[in-house]
ZATORDREN-988387 format. One record per atom (N, C-alpha, C): x, y, z. Coordinates in steps of 0.2 Angstrom, whole numbers, padded with zeros to 4 digits, always signed. Example, Ala and Ser with C-alpha at 12.3 -4.5 7.8 and 13.67 -1.06 7.14 Angstrom:
BEGIN
+0066-0028+0039
+0062-0022+0039
+0066-0016+0039
+0064-0011+0035
+0068-0005+0036
+0064+0000+0039
END
This chain:
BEGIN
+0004-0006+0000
+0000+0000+0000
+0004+0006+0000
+0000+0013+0001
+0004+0018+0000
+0006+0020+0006
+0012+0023+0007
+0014+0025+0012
+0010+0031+0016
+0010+0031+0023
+0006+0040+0025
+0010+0043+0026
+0007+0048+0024
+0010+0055+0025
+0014+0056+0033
+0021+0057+0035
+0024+0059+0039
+0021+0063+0043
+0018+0069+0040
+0014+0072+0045
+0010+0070+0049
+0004+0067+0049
-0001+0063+0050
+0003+0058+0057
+0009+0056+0055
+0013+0050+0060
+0015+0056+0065
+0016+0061+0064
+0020+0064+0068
+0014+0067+0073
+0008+0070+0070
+0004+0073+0074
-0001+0068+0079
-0003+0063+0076
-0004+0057+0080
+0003+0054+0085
+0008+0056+0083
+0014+0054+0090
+0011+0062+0096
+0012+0066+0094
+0010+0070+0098
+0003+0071+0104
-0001+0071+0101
-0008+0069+0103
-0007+0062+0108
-0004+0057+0107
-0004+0050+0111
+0000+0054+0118
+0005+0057+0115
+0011+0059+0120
+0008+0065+0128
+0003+0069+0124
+0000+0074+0127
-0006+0071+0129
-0009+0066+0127
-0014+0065+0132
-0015+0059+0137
-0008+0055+0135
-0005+0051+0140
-0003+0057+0146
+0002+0060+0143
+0005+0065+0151
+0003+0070+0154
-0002+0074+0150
-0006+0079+0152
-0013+0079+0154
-0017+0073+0152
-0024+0071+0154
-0025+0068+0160
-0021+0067+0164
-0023+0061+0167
-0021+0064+0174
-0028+0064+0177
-0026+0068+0183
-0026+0060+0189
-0021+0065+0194
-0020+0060+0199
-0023+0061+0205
-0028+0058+0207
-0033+0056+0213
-0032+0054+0217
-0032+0054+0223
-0030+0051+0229
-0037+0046+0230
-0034+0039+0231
-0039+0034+0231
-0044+0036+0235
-0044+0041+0242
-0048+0042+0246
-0053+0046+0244
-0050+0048+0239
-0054+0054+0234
-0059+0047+0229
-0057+0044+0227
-0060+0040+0223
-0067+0037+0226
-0065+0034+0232
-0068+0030+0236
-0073+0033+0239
-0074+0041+0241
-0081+0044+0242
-0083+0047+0238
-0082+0044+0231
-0086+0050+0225
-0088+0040+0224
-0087+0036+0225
-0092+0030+0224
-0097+0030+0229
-0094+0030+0234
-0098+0029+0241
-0105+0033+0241
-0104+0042+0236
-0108+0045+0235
-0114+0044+0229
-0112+0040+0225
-0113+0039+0219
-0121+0030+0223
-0117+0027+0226
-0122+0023+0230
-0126+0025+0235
-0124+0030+0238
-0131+0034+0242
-0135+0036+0238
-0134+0041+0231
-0139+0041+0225
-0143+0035+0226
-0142+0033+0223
-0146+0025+0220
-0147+0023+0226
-0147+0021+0229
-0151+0017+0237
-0155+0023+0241
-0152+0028+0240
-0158+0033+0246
-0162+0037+0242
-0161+0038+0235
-0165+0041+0230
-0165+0048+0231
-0158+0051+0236
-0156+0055+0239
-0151+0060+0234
-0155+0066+0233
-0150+0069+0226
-0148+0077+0231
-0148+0077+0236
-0145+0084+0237
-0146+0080+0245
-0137+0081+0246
-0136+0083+0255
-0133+0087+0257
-0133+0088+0265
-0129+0095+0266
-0120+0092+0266
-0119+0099+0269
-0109+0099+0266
-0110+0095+0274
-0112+0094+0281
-0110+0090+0287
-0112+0084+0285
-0118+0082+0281
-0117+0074+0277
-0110+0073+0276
-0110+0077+0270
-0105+0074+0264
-0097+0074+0269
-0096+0078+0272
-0090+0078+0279
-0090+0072+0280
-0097+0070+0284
-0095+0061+0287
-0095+0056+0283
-0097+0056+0278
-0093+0052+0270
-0086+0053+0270
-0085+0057+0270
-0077+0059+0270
-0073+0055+0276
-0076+0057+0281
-0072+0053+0287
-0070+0046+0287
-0079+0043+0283
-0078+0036+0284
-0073+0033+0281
-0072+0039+0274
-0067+0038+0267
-0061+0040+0271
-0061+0042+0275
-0053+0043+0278
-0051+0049+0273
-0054+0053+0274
-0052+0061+0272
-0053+0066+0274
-0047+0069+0277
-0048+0074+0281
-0054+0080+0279
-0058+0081+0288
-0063+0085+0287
-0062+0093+0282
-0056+0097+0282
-0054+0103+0280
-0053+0098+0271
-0051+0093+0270
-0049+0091+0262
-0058+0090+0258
-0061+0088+0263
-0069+0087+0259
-0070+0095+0255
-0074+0099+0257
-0073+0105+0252
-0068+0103+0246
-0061+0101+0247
-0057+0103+0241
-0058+0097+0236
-0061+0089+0238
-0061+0084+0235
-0068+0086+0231
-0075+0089+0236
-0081+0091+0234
-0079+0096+0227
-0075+0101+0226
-0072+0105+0221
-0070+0102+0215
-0066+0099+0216
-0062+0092+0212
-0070+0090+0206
-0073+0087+0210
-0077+0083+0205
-0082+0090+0206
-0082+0093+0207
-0088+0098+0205
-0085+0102+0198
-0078+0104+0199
-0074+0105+0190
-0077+0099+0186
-0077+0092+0188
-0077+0090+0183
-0084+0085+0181
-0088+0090+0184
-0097+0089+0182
-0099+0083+0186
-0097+0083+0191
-0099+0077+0196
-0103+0076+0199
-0102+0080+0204
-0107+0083+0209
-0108+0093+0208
-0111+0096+0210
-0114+0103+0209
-0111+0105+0218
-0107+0108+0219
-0105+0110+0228
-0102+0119+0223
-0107+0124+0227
-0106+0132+0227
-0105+0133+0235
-0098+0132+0236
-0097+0136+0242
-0097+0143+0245
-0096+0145+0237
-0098+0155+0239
-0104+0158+0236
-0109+0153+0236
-0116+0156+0235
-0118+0154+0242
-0122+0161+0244
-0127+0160+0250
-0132+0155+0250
-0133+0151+0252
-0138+0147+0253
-0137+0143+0251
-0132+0140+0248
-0131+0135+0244
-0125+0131+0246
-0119+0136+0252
-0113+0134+0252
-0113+0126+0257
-0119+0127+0260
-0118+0123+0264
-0124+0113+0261
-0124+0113+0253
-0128+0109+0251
-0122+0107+0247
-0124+0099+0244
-0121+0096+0239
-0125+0091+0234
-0127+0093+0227
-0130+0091+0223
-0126+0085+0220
-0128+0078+0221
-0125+0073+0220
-0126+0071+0214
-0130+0071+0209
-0131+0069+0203
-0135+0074+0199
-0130+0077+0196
-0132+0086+0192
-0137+0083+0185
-0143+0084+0184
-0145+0083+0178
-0145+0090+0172
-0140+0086+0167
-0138+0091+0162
-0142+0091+0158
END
């Protein structure tokens, strides 16, 4: 067959390169493990919003410090997860657990 074009090899080496080393965010298992924990409180309690003192003692159970829940909550709130506005009034102290887009 006919040979590809070099360019083509080159831009698919790059693209593999960058999305191996620049995509791939690194999670701390504990983090892992209460965004399932939360994602089964959904589906069993039929529970779509708790407060931020719930979602705390998730955290604990998941062995994550009380002051890192906000930041883990933040974490997957970037990446369409859960919905947590800690600088809205009324809001800051809620956690929407399965956001429907």
């Amino acid at each position: 067959g006919k040979k590809e074009d070099e360019t083509y090899e080159y831009l698919r080496k790059e693209i593999y390169e960058f999305a191996s080393e620049k995509l791939i965010v690194k999670t701390p298992v504990t983090w892992v493990l209460f965004r399932k924990v939360l994602q089964v409180l959904v589906r069993q309690s039929k529970k779509n919003v708790v407060t931020l003192e719930y979602a705390c003692a998730v955290g604990a159970a998941c062995k994550i410090n009380p002051e890192d829940v906000p930041i883990a909550l933040m974490f997957y709130h970037e990446l369409g997860v859960v919905l947590f506005y800690p600088h809205i009034e009324g809001l800051r102290d809620k956690v929407i657990l399965s956001p429907k887009w």
